[in-house]
C-alpha positions as a Markdown table, in Angstrom:
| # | Residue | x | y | z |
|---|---|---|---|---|
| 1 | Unk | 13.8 | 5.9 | -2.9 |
| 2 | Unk | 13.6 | 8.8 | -5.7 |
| 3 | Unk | 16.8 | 10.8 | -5.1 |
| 4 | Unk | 16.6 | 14.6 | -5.5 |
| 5 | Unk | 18.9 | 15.7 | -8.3 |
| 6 | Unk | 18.1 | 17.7 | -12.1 |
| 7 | Unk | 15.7 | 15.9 | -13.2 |
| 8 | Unk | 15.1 | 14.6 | -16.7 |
| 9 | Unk | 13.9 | 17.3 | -18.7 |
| 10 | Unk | 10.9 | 16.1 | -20.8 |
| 11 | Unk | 9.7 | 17.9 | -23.9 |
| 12 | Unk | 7.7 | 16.8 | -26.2 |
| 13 | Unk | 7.3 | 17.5 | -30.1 |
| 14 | Unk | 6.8 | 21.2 | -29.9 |
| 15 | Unk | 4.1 | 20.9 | -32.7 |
| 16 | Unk | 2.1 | 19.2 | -30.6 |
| 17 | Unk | -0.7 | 20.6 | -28.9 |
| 18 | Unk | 0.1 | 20.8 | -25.2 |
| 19 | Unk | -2.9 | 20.3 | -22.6 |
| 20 | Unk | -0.3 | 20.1 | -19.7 |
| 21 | Unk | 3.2 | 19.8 | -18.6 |
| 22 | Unk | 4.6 | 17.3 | -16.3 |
| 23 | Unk | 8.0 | 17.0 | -14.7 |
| 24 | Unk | 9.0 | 13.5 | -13.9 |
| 25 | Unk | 12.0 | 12.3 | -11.4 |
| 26 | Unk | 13.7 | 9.0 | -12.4 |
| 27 | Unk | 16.4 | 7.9 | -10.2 |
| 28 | Unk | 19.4 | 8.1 | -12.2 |
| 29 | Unk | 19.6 | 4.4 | -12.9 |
| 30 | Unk | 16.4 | 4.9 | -14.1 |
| 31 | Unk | 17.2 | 7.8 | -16.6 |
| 32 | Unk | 20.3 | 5.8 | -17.7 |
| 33 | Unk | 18.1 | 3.0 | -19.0 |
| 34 | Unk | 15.5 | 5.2 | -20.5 |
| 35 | Unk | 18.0 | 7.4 | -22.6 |
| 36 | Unk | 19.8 | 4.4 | -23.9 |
| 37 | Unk | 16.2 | 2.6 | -24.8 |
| 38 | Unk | 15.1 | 5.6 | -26.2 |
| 39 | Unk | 18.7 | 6.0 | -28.7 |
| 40 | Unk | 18.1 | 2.2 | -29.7 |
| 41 | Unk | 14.8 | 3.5 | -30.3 |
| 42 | Unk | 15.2 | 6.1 | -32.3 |
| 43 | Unk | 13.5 | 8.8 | -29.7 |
| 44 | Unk | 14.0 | 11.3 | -27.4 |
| 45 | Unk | 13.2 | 10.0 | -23.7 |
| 46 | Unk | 10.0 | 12.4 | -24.0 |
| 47 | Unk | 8.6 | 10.5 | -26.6 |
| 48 | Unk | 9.1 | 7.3 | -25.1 |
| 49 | Unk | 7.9 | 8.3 | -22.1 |
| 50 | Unk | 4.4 | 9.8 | -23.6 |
| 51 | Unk | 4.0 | 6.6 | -25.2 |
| 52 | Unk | 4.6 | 4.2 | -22.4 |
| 53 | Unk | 2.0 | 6.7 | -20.7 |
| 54 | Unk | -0.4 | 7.1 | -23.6 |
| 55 | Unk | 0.0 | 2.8 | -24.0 |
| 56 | Unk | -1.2 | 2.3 | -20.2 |
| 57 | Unk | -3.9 | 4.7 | -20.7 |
| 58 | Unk | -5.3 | 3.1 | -23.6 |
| 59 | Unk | -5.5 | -0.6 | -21.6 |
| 60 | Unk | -6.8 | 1.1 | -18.5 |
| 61 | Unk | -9.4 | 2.5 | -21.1 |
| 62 | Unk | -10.1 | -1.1 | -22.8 |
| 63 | Unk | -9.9 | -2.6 | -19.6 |
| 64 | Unk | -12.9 | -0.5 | -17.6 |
| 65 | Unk | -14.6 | -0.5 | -20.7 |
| 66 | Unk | -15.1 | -4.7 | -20.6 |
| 67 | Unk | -15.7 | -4.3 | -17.1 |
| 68 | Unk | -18.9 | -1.9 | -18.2 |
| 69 | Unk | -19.8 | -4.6 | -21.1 |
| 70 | Unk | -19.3 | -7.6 | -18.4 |
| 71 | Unk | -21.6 | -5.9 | -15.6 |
| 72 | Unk | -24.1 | -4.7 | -18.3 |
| 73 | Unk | -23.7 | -8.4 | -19.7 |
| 74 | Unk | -24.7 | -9.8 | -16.1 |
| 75 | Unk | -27.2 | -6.9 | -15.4 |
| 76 | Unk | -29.1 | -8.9 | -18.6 |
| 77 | Unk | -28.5 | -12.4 | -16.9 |
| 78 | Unk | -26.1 | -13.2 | -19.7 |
| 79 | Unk | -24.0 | -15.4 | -16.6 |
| 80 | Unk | -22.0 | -18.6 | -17.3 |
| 81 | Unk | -21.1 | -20.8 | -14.1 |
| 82 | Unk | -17.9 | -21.0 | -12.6 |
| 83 | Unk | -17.5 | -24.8 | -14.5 |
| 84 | Unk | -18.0 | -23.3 | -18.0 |
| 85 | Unk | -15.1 | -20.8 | -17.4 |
| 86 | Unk | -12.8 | -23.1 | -16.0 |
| 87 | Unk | -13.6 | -25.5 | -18.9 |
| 88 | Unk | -13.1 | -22.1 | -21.3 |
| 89 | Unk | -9.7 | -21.4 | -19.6 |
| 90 | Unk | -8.4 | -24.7 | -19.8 |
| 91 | Unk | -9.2 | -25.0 | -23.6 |
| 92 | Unk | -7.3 | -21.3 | -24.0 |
| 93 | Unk | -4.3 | -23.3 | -22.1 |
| 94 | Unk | -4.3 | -26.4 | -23.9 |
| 95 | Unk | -4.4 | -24.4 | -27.6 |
């Protein structure tokens, strides 16, 4: 449940260009823990925060781009059976 309550203000480097702002609501517990990982950090909670963001952004990014490569892969018949990638996954597991 997110509880209503004054939320976390989140500001980012003001010489940063902004495109957008956004106002987040962390349960309390929640804003606890990211203050104090943010001070062992060495950053305000809005930086943190923008790169946690930025981080899963950039995966999602990779991630749908191997999904193009792998269907454009197989739209070239560029297929290995489901033997060879079990043999290929074992070999990762056994390194």
């Amino acid at each position: 449940m997110l509880w209503s309550y004054a939320p976390l203000a989140l500001t980012s480097n003001p010489q940063a260009p902004k495109v957008a702002t956004v106002e987040v609501n962390f349960t309390p517990q929640t804003e606890v823990q990211l203050k104090e990982f943010a001070t062992r950090k060495g950053k305000d909670a809005a930086q943190v925060v923008e790169e946690a963001v930025s981080k899963i952004l950039e995966r999602q990014a990779r991630f749908v781009e191997g999904v193009r490569r792998g269907i454009a892969s197989a739209d070239r018949g560029n297929l290995i059976d489901h033997e060879e990638v079990v043999s290929r996954i074992d070999r990762l597991f056994e390194s």
